[in-house]
C-alpha positions in Angstrom: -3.5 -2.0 -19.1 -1.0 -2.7 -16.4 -1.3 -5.1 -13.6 -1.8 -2.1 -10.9 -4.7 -0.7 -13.0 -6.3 -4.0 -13.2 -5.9 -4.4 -9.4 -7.4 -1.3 -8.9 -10.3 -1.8 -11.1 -11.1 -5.0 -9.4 -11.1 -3.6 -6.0 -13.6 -1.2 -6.8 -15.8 -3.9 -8.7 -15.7 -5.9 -5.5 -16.8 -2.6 -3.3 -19.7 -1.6 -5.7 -20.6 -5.1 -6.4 -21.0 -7.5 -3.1 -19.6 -10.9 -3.9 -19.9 -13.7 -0.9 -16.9 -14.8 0.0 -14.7 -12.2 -1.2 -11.9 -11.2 1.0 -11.6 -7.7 -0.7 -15.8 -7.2 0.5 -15.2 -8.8 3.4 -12.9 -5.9 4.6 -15.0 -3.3 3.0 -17.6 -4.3 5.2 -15.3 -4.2 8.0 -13.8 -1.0 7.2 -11.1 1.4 7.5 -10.0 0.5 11.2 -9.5 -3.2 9.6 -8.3 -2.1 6.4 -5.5 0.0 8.3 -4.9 -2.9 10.5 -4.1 -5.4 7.5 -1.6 -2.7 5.9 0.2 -2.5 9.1 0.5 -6.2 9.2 1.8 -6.4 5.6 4.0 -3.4 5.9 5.5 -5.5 8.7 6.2 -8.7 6.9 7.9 -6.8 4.4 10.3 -5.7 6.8 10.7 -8.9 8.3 10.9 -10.7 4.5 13.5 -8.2 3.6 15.4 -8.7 6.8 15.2 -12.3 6.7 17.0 -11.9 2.7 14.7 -14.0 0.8 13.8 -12.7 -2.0 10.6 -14.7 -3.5 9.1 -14.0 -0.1 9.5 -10.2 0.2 7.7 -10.1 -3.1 4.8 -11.9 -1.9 5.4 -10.1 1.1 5.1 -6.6 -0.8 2.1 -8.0 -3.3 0.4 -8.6 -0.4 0.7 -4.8 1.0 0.2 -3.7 -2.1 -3.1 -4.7 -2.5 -4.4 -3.9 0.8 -3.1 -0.6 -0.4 -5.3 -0.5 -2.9 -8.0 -1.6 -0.9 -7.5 1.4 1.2 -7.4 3.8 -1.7 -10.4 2.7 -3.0 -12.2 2.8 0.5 -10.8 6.5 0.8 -11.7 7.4 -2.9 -8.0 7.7 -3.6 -7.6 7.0 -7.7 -4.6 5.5 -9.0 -3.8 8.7 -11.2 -3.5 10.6 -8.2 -0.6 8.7 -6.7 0.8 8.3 -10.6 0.7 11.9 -10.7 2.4 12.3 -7.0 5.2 9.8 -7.8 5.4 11.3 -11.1 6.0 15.0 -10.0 8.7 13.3 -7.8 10.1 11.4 -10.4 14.2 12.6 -11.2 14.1 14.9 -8.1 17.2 16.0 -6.6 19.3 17.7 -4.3 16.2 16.9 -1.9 18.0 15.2 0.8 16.9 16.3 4.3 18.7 17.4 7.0 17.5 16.0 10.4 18.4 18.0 13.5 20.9 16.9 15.3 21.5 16.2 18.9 23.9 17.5 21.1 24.5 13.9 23.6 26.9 16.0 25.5 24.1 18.6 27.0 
């Protein structure tokens, strides 16, 4: 089983079955506002990790937001599959480049 599986598998063990002192419950019990809040956060440090150019802490960095990912999946009854599935119907697209609308500075 791979490590995202197992992840996955532990967050939901920790919503169905309350441990005390467990982070992943505690924000559960907090909810989605707080959930949201901590994968802005993380989503943040990753920039910052990334910008700063050091590499062992944009992994943590990106560890980190990826499990309050999870978390939030879980919470929102989002499985795993479902984003394999998405990333895997996107997998070896191309030619799918957008095109943003450009602004005429001059008007």
């Amino acid at each position: 089983m791979d490590i995202l599986q197992q992840l996955y598998d532990t967050v939901l063990e920790r919503k169905d079955e309350k441990q005390e002192g467990s982070y992943t419950c505690y924000l559960f019990e907090q909810g989605l506002d707080k959930i949201l809040k901590k994968c802005g956060e993380e989503c943040s440090e990753v920039i910052i990790a990334a910008k700063n150019g050091k590499k062992e802490d944009t992994v943590g960095e990106i560890s980190d937001l990826l499990y309050h990912l999870t978390v939030m999946m879980v919470n929102e009854n989002i499985p795993l599959d479902d984003v394999r599935a998405e990333l895997n119907r996107r997998h070896g697209k191309t030619g799918n480049l957008k095109t943003f609308h450009k602004v005429d500075h001059n008007t």
